[in-house]
C-alpha atoms as a printed R data frame, in Angstrom:
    type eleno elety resid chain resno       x       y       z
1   ATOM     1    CA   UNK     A     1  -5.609  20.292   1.639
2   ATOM     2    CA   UNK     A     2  -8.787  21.247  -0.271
3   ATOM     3    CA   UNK     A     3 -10.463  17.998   1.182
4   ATOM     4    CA   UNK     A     4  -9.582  19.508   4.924
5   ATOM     5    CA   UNK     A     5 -10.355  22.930   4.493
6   ATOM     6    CA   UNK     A     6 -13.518  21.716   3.094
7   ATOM     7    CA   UNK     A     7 -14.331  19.353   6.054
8   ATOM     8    CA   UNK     A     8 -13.220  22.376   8.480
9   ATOM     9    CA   UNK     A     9 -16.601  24.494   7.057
10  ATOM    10    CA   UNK     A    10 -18.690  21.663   7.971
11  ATOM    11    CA   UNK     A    11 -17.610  19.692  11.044
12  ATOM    12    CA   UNK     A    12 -18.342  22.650  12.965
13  ATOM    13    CA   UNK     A    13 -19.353  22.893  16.899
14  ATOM    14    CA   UNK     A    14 -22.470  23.396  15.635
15  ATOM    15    CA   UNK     A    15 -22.489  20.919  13.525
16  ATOM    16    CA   UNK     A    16 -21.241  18.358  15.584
17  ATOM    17    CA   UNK     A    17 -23.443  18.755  18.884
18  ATOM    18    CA   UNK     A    18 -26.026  18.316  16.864
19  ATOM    19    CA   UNK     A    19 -25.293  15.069  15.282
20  ATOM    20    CA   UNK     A    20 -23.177  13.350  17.915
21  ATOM    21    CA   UNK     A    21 -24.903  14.660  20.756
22  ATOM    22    CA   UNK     A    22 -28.447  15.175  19.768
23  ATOM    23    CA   UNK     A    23 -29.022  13.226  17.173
24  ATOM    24    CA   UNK     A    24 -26.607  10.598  18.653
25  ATOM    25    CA   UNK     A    25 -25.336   9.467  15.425
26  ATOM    26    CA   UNK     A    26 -21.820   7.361  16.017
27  ATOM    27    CA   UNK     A    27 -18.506   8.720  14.460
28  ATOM    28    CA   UNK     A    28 -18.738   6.123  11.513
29  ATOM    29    CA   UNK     A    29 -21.981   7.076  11.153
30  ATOM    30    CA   UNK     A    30 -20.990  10.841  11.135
31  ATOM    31    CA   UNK     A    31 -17.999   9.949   8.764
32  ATOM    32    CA   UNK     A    32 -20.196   7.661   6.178
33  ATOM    33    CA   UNK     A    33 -22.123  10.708   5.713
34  ATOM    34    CA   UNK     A    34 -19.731  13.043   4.900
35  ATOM    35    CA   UNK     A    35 -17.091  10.216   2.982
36  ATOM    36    CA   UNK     A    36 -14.134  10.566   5.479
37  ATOM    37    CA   UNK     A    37 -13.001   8.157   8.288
38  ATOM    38    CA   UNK     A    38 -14.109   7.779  12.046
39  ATOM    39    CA   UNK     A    39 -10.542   9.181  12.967
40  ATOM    40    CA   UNK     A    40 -11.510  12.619  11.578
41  ATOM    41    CA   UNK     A    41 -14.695  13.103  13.066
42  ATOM    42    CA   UNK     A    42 -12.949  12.150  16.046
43  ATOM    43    CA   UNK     A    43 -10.232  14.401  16.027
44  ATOM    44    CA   UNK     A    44 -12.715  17.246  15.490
45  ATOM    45    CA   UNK     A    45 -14.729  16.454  18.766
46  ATOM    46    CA   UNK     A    46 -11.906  16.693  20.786
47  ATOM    47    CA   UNK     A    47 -10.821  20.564  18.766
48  ATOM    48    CA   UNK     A    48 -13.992  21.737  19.885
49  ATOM    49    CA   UNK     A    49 -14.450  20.183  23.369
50  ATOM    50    CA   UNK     A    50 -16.594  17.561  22.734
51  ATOM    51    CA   UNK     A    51 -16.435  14.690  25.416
52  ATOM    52    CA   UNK     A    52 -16.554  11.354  22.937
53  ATOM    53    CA   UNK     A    53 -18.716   8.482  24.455
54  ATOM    54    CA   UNK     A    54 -17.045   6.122  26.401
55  ATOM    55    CA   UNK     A    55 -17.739   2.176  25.339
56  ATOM    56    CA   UNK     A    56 -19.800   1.621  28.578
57  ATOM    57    CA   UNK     A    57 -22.231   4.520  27.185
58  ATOM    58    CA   UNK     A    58 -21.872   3.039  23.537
59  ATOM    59    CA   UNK     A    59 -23.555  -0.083  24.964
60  ATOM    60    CA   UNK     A    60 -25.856   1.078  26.875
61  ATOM    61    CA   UNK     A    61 -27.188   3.112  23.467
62  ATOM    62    CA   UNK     A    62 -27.536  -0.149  21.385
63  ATOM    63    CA   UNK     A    63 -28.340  -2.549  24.810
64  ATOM    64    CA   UNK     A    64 -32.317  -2.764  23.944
65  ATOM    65    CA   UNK     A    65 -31.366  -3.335  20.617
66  ATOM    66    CA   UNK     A    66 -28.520  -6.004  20.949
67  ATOM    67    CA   UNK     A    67 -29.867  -7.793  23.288
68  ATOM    68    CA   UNK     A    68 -28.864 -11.701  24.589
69  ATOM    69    CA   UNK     A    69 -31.879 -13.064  23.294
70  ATOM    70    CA   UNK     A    70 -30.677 -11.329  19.602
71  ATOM    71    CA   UNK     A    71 -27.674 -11.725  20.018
72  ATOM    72    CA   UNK     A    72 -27.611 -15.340  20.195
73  ATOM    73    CA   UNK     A    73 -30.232 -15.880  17.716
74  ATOM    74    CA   UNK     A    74 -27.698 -13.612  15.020
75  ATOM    75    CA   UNK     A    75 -24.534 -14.431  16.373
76  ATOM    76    CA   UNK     A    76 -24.734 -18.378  17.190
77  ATOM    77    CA   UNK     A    77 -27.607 -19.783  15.194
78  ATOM    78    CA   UNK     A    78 -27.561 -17.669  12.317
79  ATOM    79    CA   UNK     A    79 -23.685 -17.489  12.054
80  ATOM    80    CA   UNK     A    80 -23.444 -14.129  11.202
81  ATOM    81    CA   UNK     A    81 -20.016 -11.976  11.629
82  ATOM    82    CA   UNK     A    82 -19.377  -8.981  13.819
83  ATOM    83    CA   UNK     A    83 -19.503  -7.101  10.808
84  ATOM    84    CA   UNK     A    84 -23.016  -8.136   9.471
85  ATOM    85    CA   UNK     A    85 -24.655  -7.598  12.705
86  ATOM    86    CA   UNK     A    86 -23.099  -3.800  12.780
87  ATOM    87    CA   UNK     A    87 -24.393  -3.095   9.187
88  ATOM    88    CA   UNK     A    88 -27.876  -4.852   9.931
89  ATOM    89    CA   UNK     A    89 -28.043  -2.682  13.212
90  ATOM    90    CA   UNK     A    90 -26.831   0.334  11.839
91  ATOM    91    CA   UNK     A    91 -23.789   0.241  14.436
92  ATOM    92    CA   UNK     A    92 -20.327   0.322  14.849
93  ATOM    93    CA   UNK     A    93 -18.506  -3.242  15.124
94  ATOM    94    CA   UNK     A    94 -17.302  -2.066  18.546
95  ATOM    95    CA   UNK     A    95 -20.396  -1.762  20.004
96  ATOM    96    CA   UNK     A    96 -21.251  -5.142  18.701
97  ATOM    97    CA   UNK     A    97 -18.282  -6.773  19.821
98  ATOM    98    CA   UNK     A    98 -18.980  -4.925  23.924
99  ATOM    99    CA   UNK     A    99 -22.015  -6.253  23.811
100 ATOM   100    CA   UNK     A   100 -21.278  -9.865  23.233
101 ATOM   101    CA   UNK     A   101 -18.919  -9.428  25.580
102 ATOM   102    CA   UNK     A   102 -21.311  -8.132  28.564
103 ATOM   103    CA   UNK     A   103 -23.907 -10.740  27.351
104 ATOM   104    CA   UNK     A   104 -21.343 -13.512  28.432
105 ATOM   105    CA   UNK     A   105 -21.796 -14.974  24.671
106 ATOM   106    CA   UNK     A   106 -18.525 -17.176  23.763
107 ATOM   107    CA   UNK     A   107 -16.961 -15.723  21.038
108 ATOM   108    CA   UNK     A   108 -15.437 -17.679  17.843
109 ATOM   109    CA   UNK     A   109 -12.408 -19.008  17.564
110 ATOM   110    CA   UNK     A   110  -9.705 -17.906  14.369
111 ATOM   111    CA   UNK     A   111 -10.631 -20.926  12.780
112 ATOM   112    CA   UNK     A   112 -14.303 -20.815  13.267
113 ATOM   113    CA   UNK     A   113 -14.742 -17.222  12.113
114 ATOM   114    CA   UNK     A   114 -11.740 -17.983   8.579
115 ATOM   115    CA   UNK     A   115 -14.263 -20.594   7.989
116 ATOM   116    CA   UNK     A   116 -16.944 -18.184   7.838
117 ATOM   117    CA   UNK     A   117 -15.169 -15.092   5.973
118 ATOM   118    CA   UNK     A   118 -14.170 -17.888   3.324
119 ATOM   119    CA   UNK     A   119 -18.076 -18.568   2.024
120 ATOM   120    CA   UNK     A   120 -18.711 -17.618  -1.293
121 ATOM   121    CA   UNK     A   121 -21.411 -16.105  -3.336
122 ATOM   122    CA   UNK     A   122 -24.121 -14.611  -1.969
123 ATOM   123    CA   UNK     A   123 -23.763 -16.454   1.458
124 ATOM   124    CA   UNK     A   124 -19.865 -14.401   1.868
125 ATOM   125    CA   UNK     A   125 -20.259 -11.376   4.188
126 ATOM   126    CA   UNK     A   126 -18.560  -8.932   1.761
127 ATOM   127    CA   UNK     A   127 -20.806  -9.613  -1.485
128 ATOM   128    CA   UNK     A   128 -21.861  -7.264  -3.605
129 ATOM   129    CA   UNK     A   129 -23.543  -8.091  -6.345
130 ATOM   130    CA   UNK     A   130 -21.342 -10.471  -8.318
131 ATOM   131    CA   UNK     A   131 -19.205  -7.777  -9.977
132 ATOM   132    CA   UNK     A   132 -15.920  -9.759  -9.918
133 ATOM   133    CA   UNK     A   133 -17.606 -12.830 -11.255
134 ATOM   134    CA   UNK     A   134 -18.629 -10.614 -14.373
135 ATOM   135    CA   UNK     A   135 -16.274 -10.657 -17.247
136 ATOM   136    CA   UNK     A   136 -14.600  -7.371 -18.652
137 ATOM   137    CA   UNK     A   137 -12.813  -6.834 -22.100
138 ATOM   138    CA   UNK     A   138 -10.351  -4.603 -23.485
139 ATOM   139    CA   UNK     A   139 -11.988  -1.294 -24.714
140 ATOM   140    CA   UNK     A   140  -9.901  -0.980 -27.859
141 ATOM   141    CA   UNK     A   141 -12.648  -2.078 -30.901
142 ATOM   142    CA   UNK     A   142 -10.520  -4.871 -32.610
143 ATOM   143    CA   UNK     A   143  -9.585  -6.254 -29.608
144 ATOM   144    CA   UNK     A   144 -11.033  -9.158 -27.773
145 ATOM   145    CA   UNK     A   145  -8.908 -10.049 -24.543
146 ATOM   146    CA   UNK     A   146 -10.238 -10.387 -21.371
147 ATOM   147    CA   UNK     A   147  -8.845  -8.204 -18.460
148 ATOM   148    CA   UNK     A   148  -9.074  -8.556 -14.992
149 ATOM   149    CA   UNK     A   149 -11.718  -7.255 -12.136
150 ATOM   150    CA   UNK     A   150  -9.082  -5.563 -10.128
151 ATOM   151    CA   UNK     A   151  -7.480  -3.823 -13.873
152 ATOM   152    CA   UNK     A   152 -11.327  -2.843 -14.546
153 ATOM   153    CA   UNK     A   153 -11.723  -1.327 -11.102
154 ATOM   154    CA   UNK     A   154  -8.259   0.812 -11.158
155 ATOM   155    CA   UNK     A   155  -9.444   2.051 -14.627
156 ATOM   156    CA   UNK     A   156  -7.121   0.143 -16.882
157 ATOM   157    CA   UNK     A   157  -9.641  -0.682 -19.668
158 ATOM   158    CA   UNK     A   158  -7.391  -1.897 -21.641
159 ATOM   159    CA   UNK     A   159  -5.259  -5.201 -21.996
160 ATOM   160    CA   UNK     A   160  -1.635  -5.521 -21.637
161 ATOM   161    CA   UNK     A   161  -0.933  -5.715 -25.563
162 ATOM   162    CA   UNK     A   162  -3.605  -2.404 -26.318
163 ATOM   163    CA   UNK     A   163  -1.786  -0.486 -23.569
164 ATOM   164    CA   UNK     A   164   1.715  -1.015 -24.487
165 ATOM   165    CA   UNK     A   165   1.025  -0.383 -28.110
166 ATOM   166    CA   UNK     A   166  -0.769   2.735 -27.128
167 ATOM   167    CA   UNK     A   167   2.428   4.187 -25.160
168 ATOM   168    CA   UNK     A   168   4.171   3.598 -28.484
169 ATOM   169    CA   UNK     A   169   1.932   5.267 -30.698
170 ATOM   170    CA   UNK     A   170   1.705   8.279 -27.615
171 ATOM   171    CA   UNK     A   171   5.802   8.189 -27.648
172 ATOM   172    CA   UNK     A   172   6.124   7.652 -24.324
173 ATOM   173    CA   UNK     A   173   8.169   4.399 -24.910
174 ATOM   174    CA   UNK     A   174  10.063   5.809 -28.129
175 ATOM   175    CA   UNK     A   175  11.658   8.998 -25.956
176 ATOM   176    CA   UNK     A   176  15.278   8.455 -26.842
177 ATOM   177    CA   UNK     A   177  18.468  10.280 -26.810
178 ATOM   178    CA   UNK     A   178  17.897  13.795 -24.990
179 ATOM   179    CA   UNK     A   179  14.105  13.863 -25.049
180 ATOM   180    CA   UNK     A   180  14.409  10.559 -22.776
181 ATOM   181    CA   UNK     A   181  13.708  12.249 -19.065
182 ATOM   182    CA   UNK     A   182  16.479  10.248 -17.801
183 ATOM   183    CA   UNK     A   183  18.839  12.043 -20.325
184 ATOM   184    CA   UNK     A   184  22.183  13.156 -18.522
185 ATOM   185    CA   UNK     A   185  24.382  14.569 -21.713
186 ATOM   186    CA   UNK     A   186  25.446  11.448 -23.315
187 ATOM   187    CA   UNK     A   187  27.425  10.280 -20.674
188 ATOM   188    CA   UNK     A   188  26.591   6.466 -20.932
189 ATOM   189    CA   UNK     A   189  28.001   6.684 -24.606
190 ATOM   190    CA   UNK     A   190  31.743   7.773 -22.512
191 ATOM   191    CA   UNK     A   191  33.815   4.473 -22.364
192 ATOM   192    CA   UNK     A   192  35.299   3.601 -18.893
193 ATOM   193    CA   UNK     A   193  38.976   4.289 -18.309
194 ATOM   194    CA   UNK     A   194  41.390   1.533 -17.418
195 ATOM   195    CA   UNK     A   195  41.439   1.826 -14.111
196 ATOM   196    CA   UNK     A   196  37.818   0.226 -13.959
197 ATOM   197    CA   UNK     A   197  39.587  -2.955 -13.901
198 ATOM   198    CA   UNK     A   198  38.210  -6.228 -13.077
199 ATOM   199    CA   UNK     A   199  40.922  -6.401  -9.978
200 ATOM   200    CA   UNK     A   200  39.603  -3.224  -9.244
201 ATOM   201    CA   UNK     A   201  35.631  -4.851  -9.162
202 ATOM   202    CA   UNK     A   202  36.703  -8.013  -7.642
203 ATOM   203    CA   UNK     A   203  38.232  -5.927  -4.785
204 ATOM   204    CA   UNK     A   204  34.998  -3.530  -4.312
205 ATOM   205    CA   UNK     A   205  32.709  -6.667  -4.317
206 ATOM   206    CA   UNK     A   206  34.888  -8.227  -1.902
207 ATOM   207    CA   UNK     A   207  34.693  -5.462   0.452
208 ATOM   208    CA   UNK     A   208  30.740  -5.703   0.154
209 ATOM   209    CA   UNK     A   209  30.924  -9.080   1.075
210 ATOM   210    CA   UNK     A   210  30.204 -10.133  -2.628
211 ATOM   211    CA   UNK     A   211  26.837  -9.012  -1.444
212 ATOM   212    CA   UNK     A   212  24.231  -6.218  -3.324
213 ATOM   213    CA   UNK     A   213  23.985  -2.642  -1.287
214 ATOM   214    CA   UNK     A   214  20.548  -2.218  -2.069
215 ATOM   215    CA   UNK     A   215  18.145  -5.742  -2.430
216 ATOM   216    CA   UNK     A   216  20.617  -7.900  -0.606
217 ATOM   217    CA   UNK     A   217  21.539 -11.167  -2.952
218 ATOM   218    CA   UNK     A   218  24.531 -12.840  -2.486
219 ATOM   219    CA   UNK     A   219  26.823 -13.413  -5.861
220 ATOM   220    CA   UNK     A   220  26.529 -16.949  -5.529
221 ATOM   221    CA   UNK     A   221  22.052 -16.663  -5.093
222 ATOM   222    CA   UNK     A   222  22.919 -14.105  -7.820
223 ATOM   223    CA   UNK     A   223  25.188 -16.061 -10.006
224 ATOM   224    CA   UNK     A   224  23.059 -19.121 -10.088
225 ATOM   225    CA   UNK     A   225  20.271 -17.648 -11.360
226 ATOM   226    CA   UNK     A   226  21.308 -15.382 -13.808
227 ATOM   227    CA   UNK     A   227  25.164 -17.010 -14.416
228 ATOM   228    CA   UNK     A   228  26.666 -13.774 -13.926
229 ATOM   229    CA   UNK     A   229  28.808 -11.837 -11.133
230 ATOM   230    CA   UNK     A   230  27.791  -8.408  -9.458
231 ATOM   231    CA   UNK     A   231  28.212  -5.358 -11.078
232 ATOM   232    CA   UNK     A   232  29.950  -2.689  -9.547
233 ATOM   233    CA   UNK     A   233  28.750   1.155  -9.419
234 ATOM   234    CA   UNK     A   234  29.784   4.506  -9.244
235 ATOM   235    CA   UNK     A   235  27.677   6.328  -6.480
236 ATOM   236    CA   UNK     A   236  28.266   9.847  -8.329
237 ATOM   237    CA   UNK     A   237  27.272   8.078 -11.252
238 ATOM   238    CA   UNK     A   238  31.066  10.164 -13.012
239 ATOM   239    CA   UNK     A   239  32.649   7.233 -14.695
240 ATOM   240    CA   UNK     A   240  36.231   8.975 -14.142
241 ATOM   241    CA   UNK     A   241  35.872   8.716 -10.628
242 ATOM   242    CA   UNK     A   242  36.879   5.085  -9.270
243 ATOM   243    CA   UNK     A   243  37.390   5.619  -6.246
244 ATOM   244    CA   UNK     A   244  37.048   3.232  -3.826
245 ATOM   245    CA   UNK     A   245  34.771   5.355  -1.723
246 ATOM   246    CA   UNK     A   246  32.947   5.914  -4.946
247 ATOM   247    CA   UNK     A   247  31.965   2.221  -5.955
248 ATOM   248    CA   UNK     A   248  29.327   0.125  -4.614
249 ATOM   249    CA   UNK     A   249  28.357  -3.316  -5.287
250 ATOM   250    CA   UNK     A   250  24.611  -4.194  -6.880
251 ATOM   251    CA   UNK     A   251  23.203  -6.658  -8.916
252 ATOM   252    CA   UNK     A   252  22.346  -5.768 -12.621
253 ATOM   253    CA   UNK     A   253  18.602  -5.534 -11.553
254 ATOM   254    CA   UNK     A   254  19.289  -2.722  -8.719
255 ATOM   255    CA   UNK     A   255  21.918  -1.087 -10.918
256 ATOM   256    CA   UNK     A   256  19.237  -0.313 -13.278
257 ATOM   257    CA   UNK     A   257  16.680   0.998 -10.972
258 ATOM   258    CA   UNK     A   258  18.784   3.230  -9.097
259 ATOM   259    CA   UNK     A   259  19.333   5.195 -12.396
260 ATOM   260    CA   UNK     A   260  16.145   7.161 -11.217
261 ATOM   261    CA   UNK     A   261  16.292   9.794  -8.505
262 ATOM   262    CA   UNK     A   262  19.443  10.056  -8.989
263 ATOM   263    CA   UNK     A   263  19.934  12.942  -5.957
264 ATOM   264    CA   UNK     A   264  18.414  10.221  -3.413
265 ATOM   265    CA   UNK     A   265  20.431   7.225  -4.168
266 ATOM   266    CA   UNK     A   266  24.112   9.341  -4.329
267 ATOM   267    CA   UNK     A   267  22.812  10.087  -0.635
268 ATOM   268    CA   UNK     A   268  21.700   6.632   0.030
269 ATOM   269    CA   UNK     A   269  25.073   4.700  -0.912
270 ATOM   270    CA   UNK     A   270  27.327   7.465   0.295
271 ATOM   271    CA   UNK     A   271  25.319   7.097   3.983
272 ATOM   272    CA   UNK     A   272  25.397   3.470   3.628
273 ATOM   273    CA   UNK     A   273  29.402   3.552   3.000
274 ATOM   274    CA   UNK     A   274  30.553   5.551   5.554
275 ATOM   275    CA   UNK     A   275  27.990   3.267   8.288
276 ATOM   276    CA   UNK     A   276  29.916   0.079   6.964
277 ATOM   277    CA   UNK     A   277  33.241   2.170   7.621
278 ATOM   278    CA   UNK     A   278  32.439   3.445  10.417
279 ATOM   279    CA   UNK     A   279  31.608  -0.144  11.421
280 ATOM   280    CA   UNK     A   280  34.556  -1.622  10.371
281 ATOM   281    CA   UNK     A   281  36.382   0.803  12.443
């Protein structure tokens, strides 16, 4: 919201004939400057009444520029992409693409232009300047493992080992009993009653079609991986109630997961039971 209200106090009218229609700056141009997307500098034109160009006019703009004689000489000798004639001409890629169209100029075929995206080093369109080639390291001091680009990038200095050991110390992995967020009053320490019977899971699984509610795998997928049957749960997540219309079939995998959110999934498997039902009917 602060990000919009913010743009709102500059993208003025104002603002906007100026740029767009004086200056005739394009919308990515407009939106590189102030760090948001064409889309928004697009929707703005149109709040305050401003006709956008058409493509026709967009051409016509960069037509001395992107001429036949350039374009063939950048496009088909020098091999260059779309995209690395629009940042050397200070364009968008549409108008790049429109005029290689008007100029009758073949364009390349999927395999022709995968060929090109796939150079590497310096001769790849999207280089940089070698960052992911660099080699990063885990920021703890008596630690020496290397960690990824893309870990590096997102901020996780540290290596898999550092960081988990680091929850630990932190207690975010230690959080037991009823300072654990997931803590419901003991009620997983309750033993279930007899009528939780194994006839009583062989018949809910059977109804499911011996098939998970939530990721899909069959028992027998299920079973030959991990040698084990489906595990049946209660949707109100109240041992004591076995209902029928209360037990769903999941594999051990979903039956964990779903023990977050708790509101979302009671809704989810109760919807999904009375569909089947309904179905059935």
């Amino acid at each position: 919201m602060k990000q919009v209200s913010k743009l709102s106090k500059i993208l003025t009218k104002k603002f906007l004939i100026k740029e767009y229609i004086q200056n005739k700056k394009s919308l990515y141009q407009i939106g590189e400057l102030l760090n948001c997307s064409h889309c928004t500098i697009r929707n703005y034109l149109i709040k305050n009444g401003i006709s956008i160009r058409t493509h026709a006019e967009v051409c016509i703009k960069y037509s001395k520029i992107l001429t036949k004689t350039f374009l063939i000489k950048e496009y088909v000798i020098n091999k260059k992409t779309i995209k690395e004639i629009a940042k050397q001409v200070d364009c968008s890629y549409t108008a790049v693409r429109n005029n290689i169209e008007l100029c009758k100029i073949k364009f390349r075929t999927n395999s022709e232009a995968q060929f090109l995206l796939e150079r590497k080093g310096t001769k790849c369109p999207t280089y940089i300047d070698g960052r992911t080639n660099k080699k990063y390291y885990c920021k703890e001091a008596d630690c020496n493992n290397e960690i990824s680009y893309e870990n590096h990038r997102n901020g996780q200095c540290r290596c898999e080992s550092c960081s988990t050991k680091r929850k630990h110390k932190l207690g975010v992995l230690n959080s037991k009993g009823k300072y654990n967020p997931n803590f419901q009053g003991g009620l997983s320490n309750f033993p279930y009653p007899l009528e939780f019977s194994n006839k009583l899971k062989s018949k809910i699984r059977k109804r499911d079609n011996y098939t998970c509610q939530k990721c899909g795998i069959t028992e027998k997928d299920y079973s030959m991986v991990y040698g084990n049957v489906l595990a049946v749960h209660h949707i109100d997540y109240n041992k004591e109630n076995c209902k029928e219309t209360n037990l769903t079939t999941l594999c051990n995998k979903c039956n964990s997961e779903v023990n977050f959110n708790r509101d979302y999934w009671t809704d989810y498997f109760n919807k999904r039971l009375y569909k089947n039902a309904t179905c059935v009917v």
